[in-house]
N, C-alpha and C positions, 0 to 999 in steps of 0.2 A: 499380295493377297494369297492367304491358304486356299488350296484344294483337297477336297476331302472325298474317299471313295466309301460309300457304306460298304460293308462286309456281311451277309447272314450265313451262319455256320450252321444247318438245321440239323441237331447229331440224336444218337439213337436217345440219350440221357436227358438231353436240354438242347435249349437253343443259343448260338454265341452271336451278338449283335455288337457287330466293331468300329467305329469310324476312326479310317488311317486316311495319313495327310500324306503330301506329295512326296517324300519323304518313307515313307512304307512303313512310319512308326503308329503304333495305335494312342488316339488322341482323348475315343471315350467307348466304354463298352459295358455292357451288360451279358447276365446269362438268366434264364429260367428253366428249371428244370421240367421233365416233360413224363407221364407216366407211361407208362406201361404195362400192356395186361398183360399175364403168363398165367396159362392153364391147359388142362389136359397131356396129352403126351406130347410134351415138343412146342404147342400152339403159342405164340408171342401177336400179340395185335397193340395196336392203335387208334385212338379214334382220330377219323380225318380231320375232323373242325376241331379239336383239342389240338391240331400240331399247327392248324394254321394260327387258333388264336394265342398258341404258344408264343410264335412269331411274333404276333402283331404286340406283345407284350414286351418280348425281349426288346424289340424297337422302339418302341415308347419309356423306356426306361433309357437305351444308350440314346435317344435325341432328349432326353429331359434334361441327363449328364452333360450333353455338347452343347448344349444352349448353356446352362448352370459354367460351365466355364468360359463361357464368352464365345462358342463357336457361332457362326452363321450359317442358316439352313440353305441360303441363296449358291453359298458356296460346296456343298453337297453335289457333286459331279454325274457319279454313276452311282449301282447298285451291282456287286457280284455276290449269287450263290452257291454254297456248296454246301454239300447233305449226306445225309444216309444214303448206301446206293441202292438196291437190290430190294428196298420198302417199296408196294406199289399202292397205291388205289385204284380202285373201278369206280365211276359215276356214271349217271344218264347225262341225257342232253340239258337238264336242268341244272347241271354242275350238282346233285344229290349223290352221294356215296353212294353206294350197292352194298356196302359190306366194310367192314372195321379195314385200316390201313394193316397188312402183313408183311410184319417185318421182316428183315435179314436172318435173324436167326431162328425164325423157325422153320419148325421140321414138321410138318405135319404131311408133306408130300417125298418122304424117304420110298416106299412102296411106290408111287409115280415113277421115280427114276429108275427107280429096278425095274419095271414095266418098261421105262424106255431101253435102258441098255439092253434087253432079253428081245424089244422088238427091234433092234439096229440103228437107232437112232444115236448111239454114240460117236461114233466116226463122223458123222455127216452133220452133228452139232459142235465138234469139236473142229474140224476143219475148217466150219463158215464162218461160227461165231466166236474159236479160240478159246471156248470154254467146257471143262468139264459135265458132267452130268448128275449133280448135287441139288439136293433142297436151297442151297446158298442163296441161287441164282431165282429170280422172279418166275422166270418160266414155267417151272414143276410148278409152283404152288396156285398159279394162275389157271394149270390142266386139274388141281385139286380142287376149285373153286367153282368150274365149269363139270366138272362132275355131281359136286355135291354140294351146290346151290341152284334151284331150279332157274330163281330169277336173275341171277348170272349168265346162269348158261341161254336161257332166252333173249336178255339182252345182249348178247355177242353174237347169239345165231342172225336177230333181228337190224343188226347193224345201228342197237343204239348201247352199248358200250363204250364208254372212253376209257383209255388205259393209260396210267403213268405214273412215274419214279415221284418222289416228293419233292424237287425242284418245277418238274409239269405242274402239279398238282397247286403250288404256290404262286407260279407262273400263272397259272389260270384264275386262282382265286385274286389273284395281286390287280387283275384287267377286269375282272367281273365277265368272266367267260372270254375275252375278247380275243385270247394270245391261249395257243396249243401248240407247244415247244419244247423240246428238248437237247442235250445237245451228244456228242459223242460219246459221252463216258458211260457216263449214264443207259444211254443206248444200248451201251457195249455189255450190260451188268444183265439183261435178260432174258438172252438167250434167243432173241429175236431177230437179231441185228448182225449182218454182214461186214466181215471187219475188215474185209476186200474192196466192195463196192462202196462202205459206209452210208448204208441205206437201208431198210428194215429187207427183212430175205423172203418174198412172199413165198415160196416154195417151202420153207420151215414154216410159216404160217398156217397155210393149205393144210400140209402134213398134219397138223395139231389139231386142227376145224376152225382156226383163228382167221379164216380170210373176212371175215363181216368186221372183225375187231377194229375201232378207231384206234389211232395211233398218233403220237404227236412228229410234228415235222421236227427234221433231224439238222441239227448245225453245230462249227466248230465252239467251241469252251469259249474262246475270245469271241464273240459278234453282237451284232443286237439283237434283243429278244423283242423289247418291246416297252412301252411305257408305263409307270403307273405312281401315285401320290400315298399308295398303300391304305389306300379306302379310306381318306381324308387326314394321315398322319403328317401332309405333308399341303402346302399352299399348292405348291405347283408338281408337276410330273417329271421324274427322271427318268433316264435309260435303264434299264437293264441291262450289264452291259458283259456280262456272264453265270454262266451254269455249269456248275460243277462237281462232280464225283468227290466227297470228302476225304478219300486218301490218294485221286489223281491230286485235288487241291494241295494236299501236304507236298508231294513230290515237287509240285511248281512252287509252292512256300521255299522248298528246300533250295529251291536253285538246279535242280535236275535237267536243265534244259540244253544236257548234252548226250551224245550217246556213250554207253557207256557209264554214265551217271547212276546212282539208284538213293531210293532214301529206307529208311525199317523203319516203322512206326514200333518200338516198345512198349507194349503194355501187360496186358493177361494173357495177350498172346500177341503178336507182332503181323505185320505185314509190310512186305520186300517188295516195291516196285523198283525196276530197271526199264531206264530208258534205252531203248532198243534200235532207235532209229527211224529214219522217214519211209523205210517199207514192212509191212508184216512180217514178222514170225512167228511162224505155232510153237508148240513145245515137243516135243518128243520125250520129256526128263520130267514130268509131273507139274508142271508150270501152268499158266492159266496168262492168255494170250489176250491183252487189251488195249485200249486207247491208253495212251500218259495224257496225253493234253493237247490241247489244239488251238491252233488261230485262224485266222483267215488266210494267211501266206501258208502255214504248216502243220502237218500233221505227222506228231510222232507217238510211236506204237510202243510198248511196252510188255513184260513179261511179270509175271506179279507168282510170289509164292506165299500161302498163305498156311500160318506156322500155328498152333493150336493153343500150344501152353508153353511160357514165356513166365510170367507175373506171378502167373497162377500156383507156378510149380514151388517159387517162394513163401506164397499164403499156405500152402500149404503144410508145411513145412511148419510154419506158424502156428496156425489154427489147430489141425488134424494132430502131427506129430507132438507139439510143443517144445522144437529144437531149439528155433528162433525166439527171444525174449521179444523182441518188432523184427520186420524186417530189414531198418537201417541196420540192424546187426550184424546182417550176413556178409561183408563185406568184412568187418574186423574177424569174422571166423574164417572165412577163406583165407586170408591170409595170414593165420595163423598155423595154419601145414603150409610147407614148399611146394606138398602136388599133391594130387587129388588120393594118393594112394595107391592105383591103378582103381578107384568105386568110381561108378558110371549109373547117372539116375535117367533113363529113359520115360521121357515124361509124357507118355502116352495116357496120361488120366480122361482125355476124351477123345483116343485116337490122337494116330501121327500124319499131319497134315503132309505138306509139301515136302518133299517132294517124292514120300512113300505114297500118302493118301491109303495107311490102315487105318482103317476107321472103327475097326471091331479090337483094334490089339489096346492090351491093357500096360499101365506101367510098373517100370519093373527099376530095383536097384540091383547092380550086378558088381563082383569083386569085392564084396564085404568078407574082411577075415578078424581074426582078434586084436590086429594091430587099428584093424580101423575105427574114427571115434565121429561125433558128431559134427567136429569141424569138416573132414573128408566128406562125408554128406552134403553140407550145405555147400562147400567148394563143387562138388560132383553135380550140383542143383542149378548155381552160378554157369559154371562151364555149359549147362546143356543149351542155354540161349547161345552163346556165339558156334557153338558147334552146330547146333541145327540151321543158322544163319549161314555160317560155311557151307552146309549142302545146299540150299538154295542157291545160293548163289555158285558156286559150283556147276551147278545144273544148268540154271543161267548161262554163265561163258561156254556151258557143251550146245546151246541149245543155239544159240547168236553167233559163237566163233567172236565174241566180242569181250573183250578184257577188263574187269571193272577198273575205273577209274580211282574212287574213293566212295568212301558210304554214308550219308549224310543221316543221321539220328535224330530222333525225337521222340518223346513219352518217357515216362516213371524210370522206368530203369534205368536211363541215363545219369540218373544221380549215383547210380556203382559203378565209380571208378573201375573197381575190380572188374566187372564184365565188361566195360568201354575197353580196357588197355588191352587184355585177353583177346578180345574180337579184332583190335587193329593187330596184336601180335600174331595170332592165328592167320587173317587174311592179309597182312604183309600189305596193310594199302591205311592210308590215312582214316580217321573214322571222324565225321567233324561234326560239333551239336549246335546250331543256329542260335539254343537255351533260348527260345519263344514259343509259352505254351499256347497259342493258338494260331498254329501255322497251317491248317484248312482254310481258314478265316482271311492269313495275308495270302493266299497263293489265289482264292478268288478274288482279294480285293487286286493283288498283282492283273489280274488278268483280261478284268473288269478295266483297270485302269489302261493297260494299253489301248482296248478299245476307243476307250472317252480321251485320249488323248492327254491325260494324265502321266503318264509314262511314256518315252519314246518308240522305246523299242525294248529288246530281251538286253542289249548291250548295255542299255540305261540300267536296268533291272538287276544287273552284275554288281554295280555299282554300289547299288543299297544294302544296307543289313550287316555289311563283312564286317564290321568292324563288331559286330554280337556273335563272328564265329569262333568255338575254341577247339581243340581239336587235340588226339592223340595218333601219334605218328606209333608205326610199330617199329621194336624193338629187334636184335636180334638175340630172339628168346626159344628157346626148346620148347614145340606147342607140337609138331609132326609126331611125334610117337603118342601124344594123348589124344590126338586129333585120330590117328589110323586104329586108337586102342576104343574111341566115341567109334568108330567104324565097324570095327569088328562085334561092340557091343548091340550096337542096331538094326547088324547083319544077322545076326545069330537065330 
């Protein structure tokens, strides 16, 4: 008899609804996409009941698909999810919103954190909670909310504010108020949360005026949360048997569950977790110091760099310039020059993240002479993904004294070759792509299922998948004089 783990992916665009069998393969899945408002300078929201009924849609469509093929619902084990991280809600005590869900990417509290940094609160949120002091993070935008919402700021003075990432927020609508839960990763994304003690930091609190604030109880990624039949989508009740950060999920998708390990998510712009080990480390090197993932036996830490423009720098190229015919093209035009020419595109189109963090500097192409042609461009465009990956990760082993092992890949740009072989010949270490696009999706369901007994252990969990890994070993190929001439040009 099959066992089946649900998977919900709650992500900024849509929601992914998976059911994978004992096996880690996916058996039936769905996705609906999710809107999003954007307006004013920066502002992105959500509305709260649109993401839960998003949910409740995506799942009724992947159990209409697993019944339609003959699955059974009886054999439906557990439930893991993983989400948007850094998106909050506020509610009252009646589970009612306060205010539109605020997403990850907006910026409406930039002035907040300039206000923090000028009042000293950088050091002493960067040491407790491992994180910068960016709009990114829930926290700023939450001190914007309680500034300039009266009935915000009275319900957190008044002690009836609920606060939470949009796994809580599901978690709670999933019980009908019954379950107020979160677990470490998540935790770790708001700026609240002690990555020491792994407990919220009432002292940052206090500091803010958040001590009235409700908060959800804190547990590892793997545990139980709690039951529910998903407001009648289901005869009977399952576990919930994880919660998770959607690019901690990818990392555990990837197989990271060593130190040492790291995965890069590719897209418009990338993001580089490394597993770090089962003790903290901050950063000193522009890093962003977090949970990877958690069980009940372990908790391991992580360093994350978060890289701006990646995808982007191709569209562009595309769209704006008109170099690119598509941009599967770019790969037959890199490697239609031997080398880049000595042209170097600095792709600070919205600032350079990780592991500079200029956030004001513009982009720039540099060493254009008359020899150089549109191929050199898009080669110089290509190269700047694994070189910026280089200095992450770079920064990384200065930061750990810990040596990457190999780099595990996923999203869009993994389809160029040309930048796969480049990156493993630059970083002189295996680059391996799982080629499974909803690996958020299996790293909760992975995770979920150890809980539910599904899955053994991590050593079971090794077992699975390999046979979908393909990989580019690096070569020995002259990449050190382009790689110190990417250096000099970002120094500059």
């Amino acid at each position: 008899m099959s066992q089946y783990i649900l998977a919900i992916d709650q992500g900024t665009s849509s929601t992914k609804t998976i059911l994978f069998d004992e096996k880690g393969d996916a058996f039936s899945r769905a996705s609906v996409t999710l809107e999003t408002k954007y307006y004013g300078d920066g502002f992105v929201e959500q509305d709260p009941e649109a993401i839960y009924q998003n949910v409740i849609q995506s799942l009724t469509e992947c159990l209409k698909e697993f019944k339609l093929k003959g699955g059974e619902i009886a054999d439906i084990k557990a439930c893991g999810i993983s989400n948007q991280r850094e998106t909050f809600i506020v509610w009252d005590e009646k589970g009612n919103p306060l205010y539109n869900a605020i997403v990850w990417q907006c910026k409406r509290s930039v002035a907040v954190c300039e206000r923090l940094k000028e009042e000293g609160f950088e050091e002493m949120l960067r040491s407790k909670t491992g994180l910068i002091v960016d709009p990114y993070f829930s926290g700023s935008k939450l001190i914007w909310l309680y500034g300039n919402e009266p009935e915000i700021r009275d319900a957190i003075i008044s002690g009836k504010a609920w606060f939470g990432t949009v796994d809580t927020w599901l978690l709670y609508k999933f019980t009908n108020g019954k379950v107020y839960k979160t677990d470490y990763t998540n935790a770790s994304r708001t700026m609240f949360f002690n990555l020491e003690t792994l407990t919220w930091d009432r002292d940052i609190l206090q500091r803010l005026g958040f001590g009235n604030l409700n908060l959800p109880k804190v547990q590892p990624s793997s545990s139980y949360f709690g039951d529910t039949n998903f407001n009648g989508l289901l005869a009977k009740d399952i576990p919930v048997t994880a919660m998770i950060g959607d690019s901690h999920a990818a990392a555990f998708g990837e197989g990271c569950f060593d130190t040492g390990s790291a995965k890069a998510t590719l897209g418009t712009g990338c993001s580089i977790l490394m597993h770090a080990g089962n003790k903290l480390k901050t950063s000193e090197k522009g890093m962003v110091a977090t949970i990877c993932w958690s069980t009940e036996q372990e908790v391991a830490y992580a360093l994350e760099g978060v890289i701006v423009s990646c995808g982007a720098t191709i569209e562009w190229l595309k769209n704006e310039l008109g170099i690119l015919p598509a941009a599967s093209a770019a790969e037959d035009m890199a490697n239609a020059v031997e080398h880049n020419g000595g042209v170097y595109i600095i792709p600070a189109f919205s600032g350079l993240g990780a592991p500079y963090w200029q956030m004001k500097r513009k982009a720039e192409i540099k060493g254009l002479t008359f020899s150089s042609n549109k191929n050199h461009i898009v080669r110089a465009a290509l190269e700047s993904i694994p070189f910026q990956i280089m200095d992450v990760i770079d920064a990384m082993e200065a930061d750990t004294g810990i040596t990457l092992r190999e780099l595990r890949v996923n999203g869009g740009i993994t389809a160029n070759k040309f930048v796969m072989q480049f990156l493993a010949d630059l970083l002189q270490k295996d680059v391996l792509n799982i080629d499974f696009p909803d690996i958020s999706a299996l790293g909760a369901a992975y995770l979920a299922g150890l809980k539910a007994g599904v899955f053994k252990d991590i050593e079971h969990l090794r077992t699975l998948k390999k046979h979908q890994l393909t990989g580019l070993s690096s070569r020995i190929f002259y990449v050190e004089k382009d790689y110190q001439g990417w250096l000099n040009a970002v120094r500059e």
